[in-house]
C-alpha positions as CSV (number, residue, x, y, z in Angstrom):
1,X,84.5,-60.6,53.6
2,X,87.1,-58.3,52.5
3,X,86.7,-54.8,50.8
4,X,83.4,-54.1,49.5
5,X,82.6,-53.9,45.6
6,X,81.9,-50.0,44.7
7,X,81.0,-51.0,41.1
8,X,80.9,-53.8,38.7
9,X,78.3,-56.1,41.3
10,X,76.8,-59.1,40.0
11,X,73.6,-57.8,40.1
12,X,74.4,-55.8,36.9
13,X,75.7,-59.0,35.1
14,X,72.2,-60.9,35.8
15,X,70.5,-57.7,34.3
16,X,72.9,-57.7,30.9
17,X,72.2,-61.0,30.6
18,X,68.3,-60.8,31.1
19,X,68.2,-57.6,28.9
20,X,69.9,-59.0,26.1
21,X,68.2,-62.5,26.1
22,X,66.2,-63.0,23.0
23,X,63.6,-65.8,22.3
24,X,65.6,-66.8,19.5
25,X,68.7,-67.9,21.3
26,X,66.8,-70.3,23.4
27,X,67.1,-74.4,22.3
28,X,64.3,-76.4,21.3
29,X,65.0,-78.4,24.5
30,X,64.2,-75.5,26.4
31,X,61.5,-74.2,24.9
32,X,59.6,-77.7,25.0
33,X,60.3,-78.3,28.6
34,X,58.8,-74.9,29.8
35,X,55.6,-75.9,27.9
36,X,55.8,-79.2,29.7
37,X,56.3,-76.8,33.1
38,X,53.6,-74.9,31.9
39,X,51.4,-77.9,31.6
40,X,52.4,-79.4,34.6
41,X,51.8,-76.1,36.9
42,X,48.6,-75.0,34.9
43,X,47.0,-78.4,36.4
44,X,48.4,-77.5,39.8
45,X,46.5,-74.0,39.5
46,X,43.2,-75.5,39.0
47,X,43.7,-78.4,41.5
48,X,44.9,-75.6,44.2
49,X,41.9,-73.3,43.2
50,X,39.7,-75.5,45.3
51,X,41.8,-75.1,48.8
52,X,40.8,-73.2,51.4
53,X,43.7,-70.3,51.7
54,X,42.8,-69.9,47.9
55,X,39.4,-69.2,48.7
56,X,40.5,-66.9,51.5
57,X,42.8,-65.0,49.6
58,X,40.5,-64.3,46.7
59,X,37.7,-63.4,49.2
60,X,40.4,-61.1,50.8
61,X,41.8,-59.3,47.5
62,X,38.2,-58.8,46.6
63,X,37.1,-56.9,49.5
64,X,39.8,-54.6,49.1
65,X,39.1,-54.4,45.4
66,X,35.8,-54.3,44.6
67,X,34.4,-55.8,41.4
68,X,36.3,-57.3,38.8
69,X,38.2,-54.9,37.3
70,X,41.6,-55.1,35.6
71,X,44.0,-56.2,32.4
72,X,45.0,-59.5,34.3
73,X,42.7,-62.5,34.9
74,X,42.7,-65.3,38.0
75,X,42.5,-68.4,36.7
76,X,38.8,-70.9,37.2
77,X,37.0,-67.8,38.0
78,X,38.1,-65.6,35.9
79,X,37.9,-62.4,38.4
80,X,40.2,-59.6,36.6
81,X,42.7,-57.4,38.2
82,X,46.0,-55.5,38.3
83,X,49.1,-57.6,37.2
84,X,50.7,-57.6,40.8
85,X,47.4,-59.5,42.3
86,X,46.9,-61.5,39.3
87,X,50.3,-62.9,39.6
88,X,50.1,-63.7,43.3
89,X,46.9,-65.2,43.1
90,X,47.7,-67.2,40.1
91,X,50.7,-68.1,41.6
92,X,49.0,-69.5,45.0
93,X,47.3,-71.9,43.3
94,X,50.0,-73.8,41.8
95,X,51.6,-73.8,44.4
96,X,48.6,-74.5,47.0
97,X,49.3,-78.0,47.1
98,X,53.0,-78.2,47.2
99,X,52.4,-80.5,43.9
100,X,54.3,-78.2,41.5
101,X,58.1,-78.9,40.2
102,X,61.2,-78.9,42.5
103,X,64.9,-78.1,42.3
104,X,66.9,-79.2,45.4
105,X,70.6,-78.5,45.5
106,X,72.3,-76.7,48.3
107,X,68.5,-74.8,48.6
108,X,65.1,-76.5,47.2
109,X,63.1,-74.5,44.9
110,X,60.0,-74.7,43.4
111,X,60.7,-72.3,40.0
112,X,57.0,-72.4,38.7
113,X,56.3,-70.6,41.9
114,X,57.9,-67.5,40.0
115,X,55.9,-68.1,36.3
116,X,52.5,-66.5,36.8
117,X,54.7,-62.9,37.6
118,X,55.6,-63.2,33.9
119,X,52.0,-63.9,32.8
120,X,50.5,-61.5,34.1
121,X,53.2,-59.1,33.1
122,X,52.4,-60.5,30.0
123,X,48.8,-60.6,29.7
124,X,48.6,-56.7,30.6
125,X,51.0,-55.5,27.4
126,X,49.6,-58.0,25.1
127,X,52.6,-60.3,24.7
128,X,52.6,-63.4,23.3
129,X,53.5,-67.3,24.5
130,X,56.8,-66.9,23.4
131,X,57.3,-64.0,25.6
132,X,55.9,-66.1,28.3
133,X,58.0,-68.5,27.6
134,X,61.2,-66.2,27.4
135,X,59.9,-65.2,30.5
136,X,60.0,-68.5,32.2
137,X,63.0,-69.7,31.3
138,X,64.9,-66.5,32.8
139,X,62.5,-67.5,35.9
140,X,64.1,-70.9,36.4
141,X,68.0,-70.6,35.0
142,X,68.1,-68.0,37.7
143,X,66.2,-69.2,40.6
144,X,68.4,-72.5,39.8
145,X,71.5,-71.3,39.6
146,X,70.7,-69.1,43.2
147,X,69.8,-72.5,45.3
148,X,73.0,-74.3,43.9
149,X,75.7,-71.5,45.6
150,X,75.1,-71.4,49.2
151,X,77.9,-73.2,51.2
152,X,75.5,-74.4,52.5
153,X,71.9,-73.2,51.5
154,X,69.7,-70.6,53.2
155,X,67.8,-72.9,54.8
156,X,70.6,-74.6,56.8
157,X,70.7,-71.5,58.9
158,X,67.0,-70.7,59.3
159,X,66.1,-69.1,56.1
160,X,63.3,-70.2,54.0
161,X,64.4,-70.4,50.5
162,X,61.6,-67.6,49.2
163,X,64.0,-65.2,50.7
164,X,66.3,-65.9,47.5
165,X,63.4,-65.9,45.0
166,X,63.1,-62.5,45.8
167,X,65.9,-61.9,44.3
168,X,64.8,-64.2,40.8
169,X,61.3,-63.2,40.3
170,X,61.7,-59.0,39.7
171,X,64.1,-60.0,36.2
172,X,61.5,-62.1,35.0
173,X,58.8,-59.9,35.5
174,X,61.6,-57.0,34.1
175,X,61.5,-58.8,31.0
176,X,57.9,-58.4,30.6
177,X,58.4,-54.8,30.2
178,X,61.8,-54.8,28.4
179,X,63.5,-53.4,31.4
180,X,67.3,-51.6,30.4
181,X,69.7,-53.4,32.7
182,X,70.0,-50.3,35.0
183,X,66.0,-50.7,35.6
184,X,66.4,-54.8,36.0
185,X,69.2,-53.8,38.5
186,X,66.9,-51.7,40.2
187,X,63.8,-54.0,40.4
188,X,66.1,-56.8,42.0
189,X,67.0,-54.4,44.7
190,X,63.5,-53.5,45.4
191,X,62.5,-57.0,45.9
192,X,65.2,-58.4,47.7
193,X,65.6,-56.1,49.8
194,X,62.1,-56.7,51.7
195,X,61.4,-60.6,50.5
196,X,63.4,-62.2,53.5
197,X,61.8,-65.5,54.8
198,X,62.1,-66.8,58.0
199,X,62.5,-70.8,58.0
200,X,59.4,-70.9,60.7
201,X,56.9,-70.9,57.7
202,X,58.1,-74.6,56.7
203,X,59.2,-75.8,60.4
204,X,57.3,-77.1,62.8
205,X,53.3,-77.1,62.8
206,X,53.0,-76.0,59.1
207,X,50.6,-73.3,57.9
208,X,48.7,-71.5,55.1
209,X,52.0,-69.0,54.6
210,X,54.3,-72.7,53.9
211,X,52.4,-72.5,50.4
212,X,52.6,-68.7,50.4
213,X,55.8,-67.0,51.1
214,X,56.9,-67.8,47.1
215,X,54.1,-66.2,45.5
216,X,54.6,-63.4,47.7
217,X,57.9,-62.9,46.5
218,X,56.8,-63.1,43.0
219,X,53.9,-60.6,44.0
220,X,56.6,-58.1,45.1
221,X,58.6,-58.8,42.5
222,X,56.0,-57.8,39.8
223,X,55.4,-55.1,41.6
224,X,59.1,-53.9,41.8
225,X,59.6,-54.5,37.9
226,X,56.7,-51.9,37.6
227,X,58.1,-49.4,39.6
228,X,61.7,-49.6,38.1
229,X,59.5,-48.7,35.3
230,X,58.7,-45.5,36.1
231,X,62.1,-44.7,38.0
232,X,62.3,-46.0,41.3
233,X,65.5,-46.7,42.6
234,X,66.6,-50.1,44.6
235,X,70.6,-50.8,45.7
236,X,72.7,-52.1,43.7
237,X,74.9,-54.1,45.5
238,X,72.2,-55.9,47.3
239,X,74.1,-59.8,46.5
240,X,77.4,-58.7,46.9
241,X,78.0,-55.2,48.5
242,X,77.7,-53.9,52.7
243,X,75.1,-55.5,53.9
244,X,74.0,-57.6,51.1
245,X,72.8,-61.1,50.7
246,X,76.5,-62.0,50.5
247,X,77.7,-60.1,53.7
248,X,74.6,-60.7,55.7
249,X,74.7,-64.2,55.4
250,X,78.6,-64.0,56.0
251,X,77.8,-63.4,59.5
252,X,76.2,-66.6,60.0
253,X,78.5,-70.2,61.0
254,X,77.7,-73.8,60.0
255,X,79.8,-76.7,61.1
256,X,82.2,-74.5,62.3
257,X,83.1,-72.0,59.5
258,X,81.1,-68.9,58.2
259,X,78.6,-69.3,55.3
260,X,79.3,-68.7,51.8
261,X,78.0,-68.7,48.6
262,X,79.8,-68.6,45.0
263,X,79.1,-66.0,43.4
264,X,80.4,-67.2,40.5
265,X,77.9,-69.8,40.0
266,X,75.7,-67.1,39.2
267,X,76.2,-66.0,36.4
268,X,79.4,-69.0,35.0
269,X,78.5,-69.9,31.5
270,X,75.0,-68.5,31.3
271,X,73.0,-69.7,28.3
272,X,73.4,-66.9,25.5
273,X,72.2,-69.6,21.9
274,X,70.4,-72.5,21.0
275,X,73.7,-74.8,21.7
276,X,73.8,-73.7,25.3
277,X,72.3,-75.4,28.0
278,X,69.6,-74.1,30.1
279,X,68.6,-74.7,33.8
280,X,65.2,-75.4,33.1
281,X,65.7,-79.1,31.5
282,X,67.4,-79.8,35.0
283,X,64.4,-79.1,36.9
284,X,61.8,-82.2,38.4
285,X,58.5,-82.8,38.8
286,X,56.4,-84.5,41.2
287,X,54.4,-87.4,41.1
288,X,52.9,-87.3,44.8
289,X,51.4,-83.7,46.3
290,X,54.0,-84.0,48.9
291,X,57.2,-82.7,50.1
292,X,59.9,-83.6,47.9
293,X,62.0,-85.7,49.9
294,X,59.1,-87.4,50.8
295,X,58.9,-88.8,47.2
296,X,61.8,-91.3,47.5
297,X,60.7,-93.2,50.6
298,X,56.9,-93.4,49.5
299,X,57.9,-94.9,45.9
300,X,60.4,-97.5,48.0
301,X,57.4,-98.0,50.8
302,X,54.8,-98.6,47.7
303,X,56.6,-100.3,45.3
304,X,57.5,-103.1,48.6
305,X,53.5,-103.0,49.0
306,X,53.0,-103.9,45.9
307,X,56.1,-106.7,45.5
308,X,55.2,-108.6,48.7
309,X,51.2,-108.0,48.5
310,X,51.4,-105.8,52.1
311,X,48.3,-106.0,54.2
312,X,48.4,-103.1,56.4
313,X,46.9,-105.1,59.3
314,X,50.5,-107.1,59.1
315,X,53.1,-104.3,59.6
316,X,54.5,-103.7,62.7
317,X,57.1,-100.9,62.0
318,X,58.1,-99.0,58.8
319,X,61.6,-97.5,59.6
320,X,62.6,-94.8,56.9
321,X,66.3,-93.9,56.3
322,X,66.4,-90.5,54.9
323,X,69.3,-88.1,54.7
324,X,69.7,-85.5,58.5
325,X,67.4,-82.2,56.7
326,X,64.0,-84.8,55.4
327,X,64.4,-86.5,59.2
328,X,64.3,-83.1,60.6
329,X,62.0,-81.7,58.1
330,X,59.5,-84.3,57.9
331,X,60.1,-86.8,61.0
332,X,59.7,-83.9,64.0
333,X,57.2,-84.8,66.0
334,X,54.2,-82.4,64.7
335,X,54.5,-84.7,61.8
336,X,52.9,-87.4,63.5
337,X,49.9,-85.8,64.3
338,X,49.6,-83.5,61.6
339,X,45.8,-81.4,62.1
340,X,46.2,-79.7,58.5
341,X,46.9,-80.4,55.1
342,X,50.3,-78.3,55.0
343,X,51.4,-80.1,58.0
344,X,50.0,-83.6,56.8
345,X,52.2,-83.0,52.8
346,X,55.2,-82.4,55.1
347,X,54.5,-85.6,57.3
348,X,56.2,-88.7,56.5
349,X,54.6,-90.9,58.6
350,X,51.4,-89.8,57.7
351,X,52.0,-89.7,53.5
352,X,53.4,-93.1,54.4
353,X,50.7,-94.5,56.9
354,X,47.7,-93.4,54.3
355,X,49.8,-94.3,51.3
356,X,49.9,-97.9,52.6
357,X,46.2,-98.3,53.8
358,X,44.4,-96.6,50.9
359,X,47.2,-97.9,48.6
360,X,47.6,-94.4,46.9
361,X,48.5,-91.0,47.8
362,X,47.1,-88.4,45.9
363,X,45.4,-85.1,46.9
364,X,42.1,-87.0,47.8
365,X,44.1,-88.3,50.6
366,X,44.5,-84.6,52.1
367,X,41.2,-83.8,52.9
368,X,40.5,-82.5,56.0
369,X,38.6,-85.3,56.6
370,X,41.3,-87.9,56.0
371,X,44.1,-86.4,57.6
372,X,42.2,-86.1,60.9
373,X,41.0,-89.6,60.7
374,X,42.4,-91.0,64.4
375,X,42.3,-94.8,62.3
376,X,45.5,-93.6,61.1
377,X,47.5,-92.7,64.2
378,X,48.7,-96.4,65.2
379,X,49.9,-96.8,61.7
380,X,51.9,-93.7,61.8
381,X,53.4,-94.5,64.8
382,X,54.6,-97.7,63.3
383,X,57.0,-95.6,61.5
384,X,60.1,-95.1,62.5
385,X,62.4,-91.8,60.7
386,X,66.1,-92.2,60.9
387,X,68.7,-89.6,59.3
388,X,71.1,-92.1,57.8
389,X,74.7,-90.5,57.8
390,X,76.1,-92.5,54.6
391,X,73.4,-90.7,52.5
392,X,74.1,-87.6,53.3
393,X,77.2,-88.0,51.0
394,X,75.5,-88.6,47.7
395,X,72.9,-85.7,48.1
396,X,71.9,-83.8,46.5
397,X,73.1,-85.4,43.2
398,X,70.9,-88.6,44.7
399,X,67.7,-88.6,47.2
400,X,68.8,-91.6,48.7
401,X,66.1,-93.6,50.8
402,X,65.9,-96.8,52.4
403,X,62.1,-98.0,53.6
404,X,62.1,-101.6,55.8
405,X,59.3,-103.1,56.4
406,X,59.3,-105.5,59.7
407,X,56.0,-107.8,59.7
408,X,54.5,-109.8,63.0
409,X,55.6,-112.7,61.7
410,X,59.2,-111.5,62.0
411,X,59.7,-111.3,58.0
412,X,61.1,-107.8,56.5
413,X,61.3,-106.4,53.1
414,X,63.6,-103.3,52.3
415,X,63.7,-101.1,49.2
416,X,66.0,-98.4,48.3
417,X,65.4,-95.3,45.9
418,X,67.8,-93.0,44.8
419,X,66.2,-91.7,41.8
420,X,62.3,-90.4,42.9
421,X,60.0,-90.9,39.7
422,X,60.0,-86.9,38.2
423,X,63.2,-86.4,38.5
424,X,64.9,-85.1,35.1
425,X,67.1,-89.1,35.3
426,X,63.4,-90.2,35.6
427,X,61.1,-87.6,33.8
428,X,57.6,-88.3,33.9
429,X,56.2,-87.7,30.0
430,X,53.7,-85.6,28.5
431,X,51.4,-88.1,28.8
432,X,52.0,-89.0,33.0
433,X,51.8,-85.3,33.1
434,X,48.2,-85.5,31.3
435,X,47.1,-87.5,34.0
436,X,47.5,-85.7,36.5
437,X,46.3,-82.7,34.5
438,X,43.3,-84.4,34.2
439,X,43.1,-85.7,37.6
440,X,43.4,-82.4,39.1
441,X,41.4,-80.9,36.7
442,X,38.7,-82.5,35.7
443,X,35.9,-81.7,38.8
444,X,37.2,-77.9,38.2
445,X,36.7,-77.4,34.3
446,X,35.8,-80.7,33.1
447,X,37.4,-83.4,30.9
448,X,37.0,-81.6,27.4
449,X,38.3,-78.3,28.5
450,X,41.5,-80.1,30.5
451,X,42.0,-81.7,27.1
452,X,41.5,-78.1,25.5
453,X,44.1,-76.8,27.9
454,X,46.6,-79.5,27.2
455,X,46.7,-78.3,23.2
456,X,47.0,-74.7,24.3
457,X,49.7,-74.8,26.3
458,X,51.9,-77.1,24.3
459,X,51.5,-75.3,21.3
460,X,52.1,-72.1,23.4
461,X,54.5,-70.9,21.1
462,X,52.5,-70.4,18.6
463,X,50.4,-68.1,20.0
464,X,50.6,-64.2,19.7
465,X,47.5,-63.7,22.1
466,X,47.4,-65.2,25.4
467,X,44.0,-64.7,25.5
468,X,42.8,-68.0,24.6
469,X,44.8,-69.7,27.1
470,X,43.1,-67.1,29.9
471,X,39.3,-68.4,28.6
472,X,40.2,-71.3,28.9
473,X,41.2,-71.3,32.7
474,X,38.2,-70.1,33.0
475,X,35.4,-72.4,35.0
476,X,32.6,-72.9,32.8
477,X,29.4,-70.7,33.9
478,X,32.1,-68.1,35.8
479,X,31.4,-64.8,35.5
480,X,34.0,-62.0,36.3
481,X,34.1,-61.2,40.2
482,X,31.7,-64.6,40.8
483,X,32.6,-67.1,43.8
């Protein structure tokens, strides 16, 4: 590593930059696409308000709390708390169905997984949606930028990559409160320096905590913005000094050589006007409620299906070429018989398997119900997940995937998709993203409020009360502190 910095670390360059950040400097372009990220989250929220661990968590935070009480309000029911729970909470249940936005460079990233931090921030000193939106797009140019400079990511070395939005989620929050850079600096050392994530939560037999470890780090790093507040202090060098994310992650070797990360890619050309460009219009979306790599060879699978009229009953193997880390991530062998829904959105076989038989995948087809259903099992082990080495080349500019589909009579069909439907080369509209608004919506607040919602949050930034917005989250018929 070399000598250590004693001054000038990076972490005060993110601060500067956060601090002096204005809504005015941000482009139209950005400003419309974190309304569109808004809209596209806000739906996740009330889809993964209905999951179990959403229901266990509420049912937790209100036994330790008590009665609604609180500046900050949980979305569907409308229960009110402090900021910090508010924002984890919130947060959950976008994320609860791994159906939010993704960012996949040397790290993946799900960015709206930091948003509800600001909110809440927000919601508690009576800002307005163009604070929010401020808010978010800090979230996501620096949660971004941090997944695109390990050499190679986090996860390559066991690390799950809510260990670095710990270190992105305490200067949105910060902003919130119009943090100086010295308290910014001191709310990223806070966080980061007790937001590690072990790779476990996403390997293997998947839990409740896969869908959980983000919000957590946003929780903390709400709660770390509040006390840089008052004065609490947090290191300073904690990316780039002793024993930093830097020199920790030094120690570790891939393919040979020790791990690295540019540091310059942190904070190279940040966006500082409206002719700059900013992270945020980079980011994806997702058209299926599963793992993102998974998108690619589901779109190739379906879209043979639907070319060549597919009757399940015909197929005798589905082999799937995906790059070494979506083989490894979602090929292992739990995948195949996955006894959960966080195991089943990581499985290929099974996203695959049911995709083809009930000729859609959407969260219907992760009910407990469905995902145990033993009709599947000989389909999924039809399916046959293959690292293919020539892809690994073109990723992560391209999610490359190849699906083959071998039929008793002998015949195959093969499709190839770089380019997964969501991505920003492929961006699904405002009205695709109405849709599923609506789809995830509709059973939770009903049609007219999810078209309600839809006109609040893309005219966000006209708002100076976010109050509206809250209501109308609301379920109809909730009452503070109810279900």
């Amino acid at each position: 590593m070399g000598a250590f910095k004693t001054k000038d670390f990076i972490s005060y360059d993110i601060a500067q930059w956060v601090a002096n950040l204005k809504y005015e400097d941000l482009s139209s372009k950005a400003i419309e696409t974190a309304k569109l990220f808004w809209y596209d989250s806000l739906g996740c929220a009330l889809g993964g308000s209905q999951t179990e661990d959403a229901h266990i968590l509420l049912a937790h935070h209100k036994q330790m709390h008590g009665e609604s009480s609180g500046p900050c309000t949980c979305f569907v029911t409308g229960y009110k708390t402090n900021p910090v729970d508010a924002a984890f909470l919130n947060n959950h249940m976008v994320r609860a169905m791994d159906y939010n936005d993704i960012y996949w460079k040397a790290d993946p990233s799900h960015p709206s997984d930091i948003i509800c931090g600001p909110l809440a921030l927000a919601e508690m000193k009576g800002l307005s949606g163009r604070d929010v939106i401020l808010g978010t797009i800090i979230a996501y140019e620096i949660e971004m930028r941090l997944v695109e400079i390990g050499q190679p990511g986090v996860r390559e070395y066991g690390w799950h990559h809510a260990t670095l939005t710990g270190f992105a989620s305490p200067f949105a929050a910060g902003k919130m409160l119009n943090l100086t850079r010295d308290q910014l600096v001191a709310a990223c050392g806070i966080c980061a320096s007790r937001t590690g994530s072990l790779g476990a939560v996403t390997a293997g037999k998947l839990t409740m905590m896969k869908n959980t470890v983000d919000p957590w780090a946003t929780r903390m790093g709400v709660e770390s913005a509040l006390l840089a507040s008052r004065g609490y202090s947090g290191p300073e060098h904690i990316f780039d000094g002793k024993e930093g994310l830097f020199h920790v992650f030094g120690h570790a070797m891939h393919a040979g050589k020790p791990c690295a990360f540019d540091a310059d890619g942190l904070t190279r050309d940040l966006p500082k006007s409206k002719g700059d460009h900013y992270r945020i219009i980079d980011c994806g979306m997702k058209s299926f409620p599963i793992e993102a790599l998974s998108h690619a060879p589901l779109s190739a699978m379906m879209k043979i299906v639907k070319d060549h009229k597919i009757n399940p009953d015909d197929v005798k193997e589905i082999k799937v070429e995906v790059i070494a880390r979506a083989a490894d991530i979602l090929g292992d062998p739990s995948k195949y018989r996955p006894t959960s829904r966080e195991t089943a959105d990581h499985s290929l076989p099974f996203s695959l398997a049911v995709g083809l038989v009930d000729g859609m995948v959407t969260p219907l087809q992760f009910d407990d119900e469905r995902v145990r259903d033993p009709k599947l099992i000989p389909i999924m082990d039809k399916i046959k997940v293959v690292a293919n080495e020539e892809f690994e080349a073109r990723f992560p500019k391209f999610q490359p995937s190849r699906v083959t589909i071998t039929l008793a009579n002998g015949t195959q069909h093969a499709q190839q998709v770089d380019v997964p439907k969501g991505d920003p080369r492929d961006p699904m509209t405002r009205d695709e993203i109405k849709v599923k608004f609506d789809a995830l919506g509709r059973d939770v607040v009903g049609p007219e409020r999810c078209s309600e919602l839809g006109e609040l949050i893309m005219s966000l930034d006209t708002h100076d009360s976010l109050q509206p917005l809250m209501q109308a989250m609301t379920a109809q018929g909730a009452l503070a502190g109810a279900h």
